[in-house]
N, C-alpha and C positions, 0 to 999 in steps of 0.2 A: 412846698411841693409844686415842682411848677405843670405847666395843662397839660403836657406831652404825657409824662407819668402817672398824669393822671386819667387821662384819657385810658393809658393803658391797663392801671387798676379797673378802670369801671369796665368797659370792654372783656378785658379775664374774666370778671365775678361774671359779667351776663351769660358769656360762651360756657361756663363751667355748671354756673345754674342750670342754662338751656339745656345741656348735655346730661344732667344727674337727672333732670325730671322724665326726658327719653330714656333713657337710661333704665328707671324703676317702673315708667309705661311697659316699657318693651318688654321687660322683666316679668313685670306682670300678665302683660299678657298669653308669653310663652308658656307662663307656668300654667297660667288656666286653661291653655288649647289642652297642653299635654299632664294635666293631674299632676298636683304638689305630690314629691317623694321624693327621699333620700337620694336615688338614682338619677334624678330628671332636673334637680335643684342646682347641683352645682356646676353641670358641664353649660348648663344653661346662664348662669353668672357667669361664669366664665368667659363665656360666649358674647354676653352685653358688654363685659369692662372692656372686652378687646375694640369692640365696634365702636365703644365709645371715647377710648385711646384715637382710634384711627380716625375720626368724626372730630374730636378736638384737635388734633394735627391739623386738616385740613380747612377749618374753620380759622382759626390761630392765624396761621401762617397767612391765609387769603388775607386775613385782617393787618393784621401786625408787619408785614413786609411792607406794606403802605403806607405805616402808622410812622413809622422810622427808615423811609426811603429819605428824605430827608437829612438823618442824621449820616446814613452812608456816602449821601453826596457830599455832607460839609467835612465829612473823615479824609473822601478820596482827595475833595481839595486844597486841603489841610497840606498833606503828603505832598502832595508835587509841587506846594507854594514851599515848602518847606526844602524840599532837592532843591526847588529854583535857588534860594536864599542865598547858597554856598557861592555862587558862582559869582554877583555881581561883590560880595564881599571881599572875594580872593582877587579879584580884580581889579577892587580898588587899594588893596594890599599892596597887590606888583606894581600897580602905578606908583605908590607912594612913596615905594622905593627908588623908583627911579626918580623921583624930582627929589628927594634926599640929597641925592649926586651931587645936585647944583643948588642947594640954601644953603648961604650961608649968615641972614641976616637972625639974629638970636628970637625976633616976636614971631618968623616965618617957623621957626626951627620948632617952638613950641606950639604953636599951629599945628605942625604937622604930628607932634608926637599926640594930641590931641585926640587929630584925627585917626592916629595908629592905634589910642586907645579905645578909641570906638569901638571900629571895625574886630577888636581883639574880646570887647563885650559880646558886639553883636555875634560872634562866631561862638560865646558859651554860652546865649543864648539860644543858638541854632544846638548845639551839643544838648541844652537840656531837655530843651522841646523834642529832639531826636529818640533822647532816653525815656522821656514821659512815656512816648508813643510806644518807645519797644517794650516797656516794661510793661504796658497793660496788654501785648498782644504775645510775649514771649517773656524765655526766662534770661536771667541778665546774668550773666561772666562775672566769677568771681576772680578777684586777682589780691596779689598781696602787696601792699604797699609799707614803708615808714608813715606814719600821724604825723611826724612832725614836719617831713616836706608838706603834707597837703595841708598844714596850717599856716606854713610858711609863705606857699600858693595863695591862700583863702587872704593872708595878713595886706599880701600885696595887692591885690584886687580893689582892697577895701580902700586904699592911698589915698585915691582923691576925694573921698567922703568922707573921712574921719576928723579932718581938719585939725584942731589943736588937741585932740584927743590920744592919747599915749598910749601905745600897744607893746605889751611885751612878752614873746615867745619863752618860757619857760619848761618849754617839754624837753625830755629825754625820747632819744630813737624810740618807738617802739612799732616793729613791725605786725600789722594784721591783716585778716583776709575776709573781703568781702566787697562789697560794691563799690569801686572805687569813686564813682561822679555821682552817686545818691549821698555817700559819705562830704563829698565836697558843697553838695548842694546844702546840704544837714549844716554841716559848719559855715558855709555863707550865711546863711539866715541866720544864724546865734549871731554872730559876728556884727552881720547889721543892724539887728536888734540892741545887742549892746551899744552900738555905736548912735542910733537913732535914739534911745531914751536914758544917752547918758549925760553927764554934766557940760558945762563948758570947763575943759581944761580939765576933764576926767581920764581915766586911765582904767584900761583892759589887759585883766591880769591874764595869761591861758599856761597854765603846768597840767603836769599828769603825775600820777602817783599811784603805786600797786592794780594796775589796767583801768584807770578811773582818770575820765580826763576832766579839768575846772578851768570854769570860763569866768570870770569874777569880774562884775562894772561897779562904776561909783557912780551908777546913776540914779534913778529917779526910786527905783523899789517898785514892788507891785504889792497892789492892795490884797492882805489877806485873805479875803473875800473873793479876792478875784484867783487866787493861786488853781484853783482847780478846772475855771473856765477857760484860761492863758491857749491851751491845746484846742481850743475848739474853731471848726472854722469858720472865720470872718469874724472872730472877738477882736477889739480892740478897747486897748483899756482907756487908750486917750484917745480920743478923734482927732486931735488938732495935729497929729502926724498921719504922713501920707501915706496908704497902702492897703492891701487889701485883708489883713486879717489871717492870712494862711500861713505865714511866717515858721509858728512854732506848732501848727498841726502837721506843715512836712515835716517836720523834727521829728515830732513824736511818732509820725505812721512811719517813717526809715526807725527808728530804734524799738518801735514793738516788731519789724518785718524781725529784725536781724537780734531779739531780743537783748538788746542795749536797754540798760536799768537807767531811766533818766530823773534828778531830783533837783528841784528846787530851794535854795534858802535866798530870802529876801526880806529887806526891812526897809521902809517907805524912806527916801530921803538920805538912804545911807550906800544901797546899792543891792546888786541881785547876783546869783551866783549857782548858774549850772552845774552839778555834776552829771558825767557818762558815762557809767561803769560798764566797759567793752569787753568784758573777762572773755565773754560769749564768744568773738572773732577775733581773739587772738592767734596769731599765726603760731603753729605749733609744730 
């Protein structure tokens, strides 16, 4: 729990105490100016909960607008470093195009696809940071796609990290309907996870079969023990690989959003093996 939220819990509990204890003074004393009875009891309750609603509002709010003025500056600057981003990337886009024109030396030519690869990251990282943002503050478009182009998509993304690692697309069309860049973000991470604790010179099996899609690695396995903490954020089962742990907690919060049944089999040293059972968004 970090100071902020907690500042905020102890804060609430004191304004809420403060507030109950006036609250049953005030209470009491009304009742004893004007004699306990049936008639005089509840308009007079009544009467304290309101004051005491309107009394927590304004205590609250004096308090608490303060407390997270803070977090609305580093939101607003979030946003507009976030519009800036677009711009010097597309820019270094157009330029890159034009000196394309004139390479023609093969180590300049890879250089530069290089550098086009970058810039083609940095722009889905600007896309996902875009979606994080809208998804916590509105609701998100659903559209209907094929699975197998945005695996196709995800397959190729993955090119230059996968190294001697074998990827093979085995799905049939199947079109569905729902978020289409939570969906691709969902299958980045499975992707790079297989790809991150699989063998040297392993292989990444992905079919689908009756709306249920399989991601199958020959990698490392996950400890039995560990199969149920894997979704939690910031686990990591090995430390000696990079990253921050959130991998397959996005997984799991897009497939409980969009109730995708998601299932593990995995056996230590022999390999691991997601299923997606999507019945739920299929396109109908």
């Amino acid at each position: 729990m970090n100071n902020k939220y907690k500042n905020f819990l102890i804060s609430n509990y004191i304004i809420v105490a403060f507030i109950i204890l006036i609250s049953l003074a005030s209470n009491y004393i009304l009742i004893s100016l004007n004699s306990f009875s049936q008639d005089t009891f509840l308009p007079i309750s009544i009467f304290t909960i309101i004051i005491a609603l309107f009394l927590y509002k304004y205590l609250s709010s004096s308090i608490f607008d303060e407390l997270f003025k803070s977090d609305k500056n580093i939101d607003t600057m979030l946003k507009k470093t976030l519009h800036e981003l677009n711009t010097p990337v597309a820019t270094i886009q157009m330029n890159l195009k034009m000196l394309n024109k004139n390479i023609t030396n093969e180590k300049d030519i890879k250089r530069a696809q290089r550098i086009e690869d970058s810039c083609a990251n940095l722009l889905k990282l600007y896309t996902n940071m875009e979606y994080e943002i809208s998804s916590n503050v509105s609701s998100i478009n659903l559209s209907t796609f094929d699975i197998k182009d945005i695996i196709n998509n995800s397959i190729s993304k993955v090119s230059d990290i996968k190294e001697n690692i074998t990827i093979s697309n085995n799905t049939i069309s199947s079109n569905i309907l729902s978020d289409i860049i939570g969906f691709e973000i969902m299958l980045d991470n499975l992707l790079i996870n297989a790809i991150k604790y699989n063998k040297k010179d392993g292989f990444i099996n992905i079919s689908n079969k009756n709306n249920t899609l399989y991601i199958e690695d020959s990698g490392c396995g996950i400890d039995i023990k560990n199969i149920f903490k894997v979704y939690d954020k910031y686990f990591q089962e090995d430390n000696l690989h990079h990253g921050f742990g959130l991998g397959l907690n996005i997984v799991k919060e897009y497939c409980d959003k969009y109730k995708i049944i998601i299932k593990i089999e995995s056996k230590e040293d022999i390999g691991t093996t997601f299923s997606l059972d999507y019945s739920s968004i299929v396109s109908k």
